[in-house]
C-alpha positions in Angstrom: 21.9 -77.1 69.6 22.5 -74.4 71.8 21.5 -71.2 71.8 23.9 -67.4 72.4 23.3 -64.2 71.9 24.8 -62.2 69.4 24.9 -58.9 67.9 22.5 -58.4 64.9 25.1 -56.8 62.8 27.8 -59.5 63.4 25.4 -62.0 62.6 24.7 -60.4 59.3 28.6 -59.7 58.8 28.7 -63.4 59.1 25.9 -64.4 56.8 26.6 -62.5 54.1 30.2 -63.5 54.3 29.2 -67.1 54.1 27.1 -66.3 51.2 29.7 -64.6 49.4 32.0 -67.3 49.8 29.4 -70.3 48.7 28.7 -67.8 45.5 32.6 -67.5 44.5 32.9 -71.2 44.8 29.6 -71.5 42.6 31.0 -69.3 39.8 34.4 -70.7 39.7 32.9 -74.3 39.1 30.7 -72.5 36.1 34.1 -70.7 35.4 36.0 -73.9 35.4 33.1 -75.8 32.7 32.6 -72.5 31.0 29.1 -72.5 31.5 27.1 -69.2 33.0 23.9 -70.9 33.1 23.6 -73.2 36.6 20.5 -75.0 35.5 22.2 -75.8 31.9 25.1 -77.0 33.9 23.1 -79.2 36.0 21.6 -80.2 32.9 24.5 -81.0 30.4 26.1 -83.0 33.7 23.0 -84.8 33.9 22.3 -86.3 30.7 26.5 -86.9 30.1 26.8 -83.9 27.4 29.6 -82.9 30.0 32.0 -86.0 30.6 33.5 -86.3 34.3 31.4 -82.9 35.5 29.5 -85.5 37.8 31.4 -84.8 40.6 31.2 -80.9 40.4 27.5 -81.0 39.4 26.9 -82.9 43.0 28.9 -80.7 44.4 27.5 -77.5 43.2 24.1 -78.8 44.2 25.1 -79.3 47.6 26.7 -75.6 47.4 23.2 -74.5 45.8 21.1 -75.9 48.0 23.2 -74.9 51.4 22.8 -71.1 49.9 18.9 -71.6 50.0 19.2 -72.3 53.6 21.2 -69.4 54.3 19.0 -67.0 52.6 16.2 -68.7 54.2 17.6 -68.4 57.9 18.5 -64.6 56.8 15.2 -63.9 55.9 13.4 -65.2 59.2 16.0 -63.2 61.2 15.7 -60.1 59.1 11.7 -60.4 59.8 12.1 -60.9 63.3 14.5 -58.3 63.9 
């Protein structure tokens, strides 16, 4: 991978825009089940209380999990600069 220099606030403009964007297209799939509870989501897709959410439930895992990395990689830059 290679490596540039950039701007500490662009780089956070970016993040956080990134994050925003993962977190709209996590609430609109809660929005869409009418659930406000991810875990309960995750759940109710799991053991087939919600028919056909299988899809969205991988899905919004993937989102989940891809918003943990970003908050993770925001972290360690935020510590070291």
């Amino acid at each position: 991978m290679a490596t540039i220099p950039v701007e500490k606030e662009l780089l956070e403009d970016l993040l956080n825009s990134k994050l925003k964007q993962i977190t709209q297209k996590i609430n609109a799939m809660l929005e869409k089940w009418q659930y406000s509870s991810i875990e309960l989501f995750l759940q109710d897709a799991s053991n087939g209380k919600i028919q056909e959410a299988e899809m969205d439930a991988i899905s919004l895992t993937n989102l989940i999990d891809r918003r943990e990395e970003l908050l993770q990689h925001k972290a360690k830059w935020s510590a070291i600069y």
